[in-house]
C-alpha positions as CSV (number, residue, x, y, z in Angstrom):
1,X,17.9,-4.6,-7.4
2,X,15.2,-7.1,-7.8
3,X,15.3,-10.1,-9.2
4,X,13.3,-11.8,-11.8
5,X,11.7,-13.8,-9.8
6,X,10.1,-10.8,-7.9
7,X,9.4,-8.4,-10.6
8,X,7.1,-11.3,-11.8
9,X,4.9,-11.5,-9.0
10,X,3.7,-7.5,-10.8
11,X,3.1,-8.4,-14.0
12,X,-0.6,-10.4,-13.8
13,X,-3.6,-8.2,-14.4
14,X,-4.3,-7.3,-10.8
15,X,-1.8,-5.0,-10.9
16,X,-0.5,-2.1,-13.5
17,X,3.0,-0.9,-13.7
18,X,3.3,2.7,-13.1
19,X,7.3,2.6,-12.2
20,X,10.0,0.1,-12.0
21,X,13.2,1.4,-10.9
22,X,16.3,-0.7,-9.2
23,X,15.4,-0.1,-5.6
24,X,11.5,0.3,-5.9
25,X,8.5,-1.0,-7.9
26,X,5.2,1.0,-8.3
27,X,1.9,-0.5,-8.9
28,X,-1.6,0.2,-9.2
29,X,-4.3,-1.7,-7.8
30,X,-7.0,-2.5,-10.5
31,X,-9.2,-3.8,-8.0
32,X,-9.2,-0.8,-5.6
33,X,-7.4,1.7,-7.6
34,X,-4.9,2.5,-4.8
35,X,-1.0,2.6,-5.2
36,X,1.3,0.7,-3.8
37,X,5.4,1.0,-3.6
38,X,7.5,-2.2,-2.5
39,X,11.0,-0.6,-1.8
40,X,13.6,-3.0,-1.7
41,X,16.9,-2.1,1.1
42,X,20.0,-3.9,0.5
43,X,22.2,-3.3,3.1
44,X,19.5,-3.8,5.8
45,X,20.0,-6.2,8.5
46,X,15.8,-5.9,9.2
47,X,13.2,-7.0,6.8
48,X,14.8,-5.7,2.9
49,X,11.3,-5.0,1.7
50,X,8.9,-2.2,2.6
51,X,5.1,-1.8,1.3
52,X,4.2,1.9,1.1
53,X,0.3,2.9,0.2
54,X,-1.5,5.8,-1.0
55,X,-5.1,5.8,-1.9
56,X,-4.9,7.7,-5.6
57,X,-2.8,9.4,-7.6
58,X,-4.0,12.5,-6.1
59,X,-2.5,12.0,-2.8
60,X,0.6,14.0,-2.1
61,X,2.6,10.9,-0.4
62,X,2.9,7.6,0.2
63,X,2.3,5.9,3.8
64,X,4.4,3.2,5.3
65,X,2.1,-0.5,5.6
66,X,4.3,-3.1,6.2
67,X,7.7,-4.5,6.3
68,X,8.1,-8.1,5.4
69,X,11.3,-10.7,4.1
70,X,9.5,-11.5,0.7
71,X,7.8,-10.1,-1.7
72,X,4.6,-13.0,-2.1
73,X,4.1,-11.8,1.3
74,X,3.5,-7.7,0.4
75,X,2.0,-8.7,-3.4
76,X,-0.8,-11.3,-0.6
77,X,-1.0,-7.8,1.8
78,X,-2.3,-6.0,-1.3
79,X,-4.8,-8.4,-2.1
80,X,-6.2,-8.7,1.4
81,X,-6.0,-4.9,1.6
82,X,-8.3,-4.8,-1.7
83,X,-10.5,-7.2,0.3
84,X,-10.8,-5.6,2.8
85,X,-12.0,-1.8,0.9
86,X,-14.2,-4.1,-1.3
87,X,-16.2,-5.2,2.0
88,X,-16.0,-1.6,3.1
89,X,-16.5,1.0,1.0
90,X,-16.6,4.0,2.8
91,X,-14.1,3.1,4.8
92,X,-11.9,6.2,3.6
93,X,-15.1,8.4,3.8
94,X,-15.0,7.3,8.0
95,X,-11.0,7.9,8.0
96,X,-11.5,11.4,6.4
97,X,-14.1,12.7,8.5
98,X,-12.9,11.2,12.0
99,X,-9.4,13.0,11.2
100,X,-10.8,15.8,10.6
101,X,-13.1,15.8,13.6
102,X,-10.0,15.3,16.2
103,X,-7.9,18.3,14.3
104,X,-11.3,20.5,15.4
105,X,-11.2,19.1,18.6
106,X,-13.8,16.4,18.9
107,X,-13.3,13.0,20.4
108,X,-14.0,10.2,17.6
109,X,-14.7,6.6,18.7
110,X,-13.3,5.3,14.7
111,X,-9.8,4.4,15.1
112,X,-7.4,5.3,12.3
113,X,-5.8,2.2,12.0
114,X,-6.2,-0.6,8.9
């Protein structure tokens, strides 16, 4: 469960609660628009908190980002994220169409990474 102390971090007006349940919290970017889960393990030996990403509602699943021990750290990832897709902004329009390239058999020189 998360305490109060971390739920806070959520509620500012970068973010909008979609979902807060015991073991996850679900949040939408109002800068970039994407969605974010933070999913808190508690019997993990490893880091307890997991960032997963998708980049609307329309998307059919959520991506693993990070892993981290704290959740300032993922709520900072999100915000460098944003950064990040304000400085680029077809960033997803290159991701798309180099995935799509390699599944019809052409060699892309755009890596799929952040």
């Amino acid at each position: 469960m998360f305490t109060r102390k971390e739920t806070i971090q959520f509620l500012d007006r970068y973010f909008h609660i979609l979902r807060i349940e015991p073991k996850f919290i679900e949040v939408k970017s109002v800068n970039s628009g994407h969605h974010w889960m933070v999913f808190k393990k508690e019997l993990d030996q490893e880091q307890p908190y997991v960032l997963y990403h998708k980049h609307g509602a329309t998307d059919p699943w959520y991506h693993e980002h990070k892993r981290s021990w704290t959740v300032a750290a993922l709520v900072g990832e999100i915000k460098r994220h944003d950064g990040y897709v304000a400085k680029h902004p077809d960033y997803l329009k290159r991701f798309k169409y180099a995935r799509q390239a390699r599944r019809m058999g052409f060699k892309t020189s755009f890596s799929e990474g952040r």
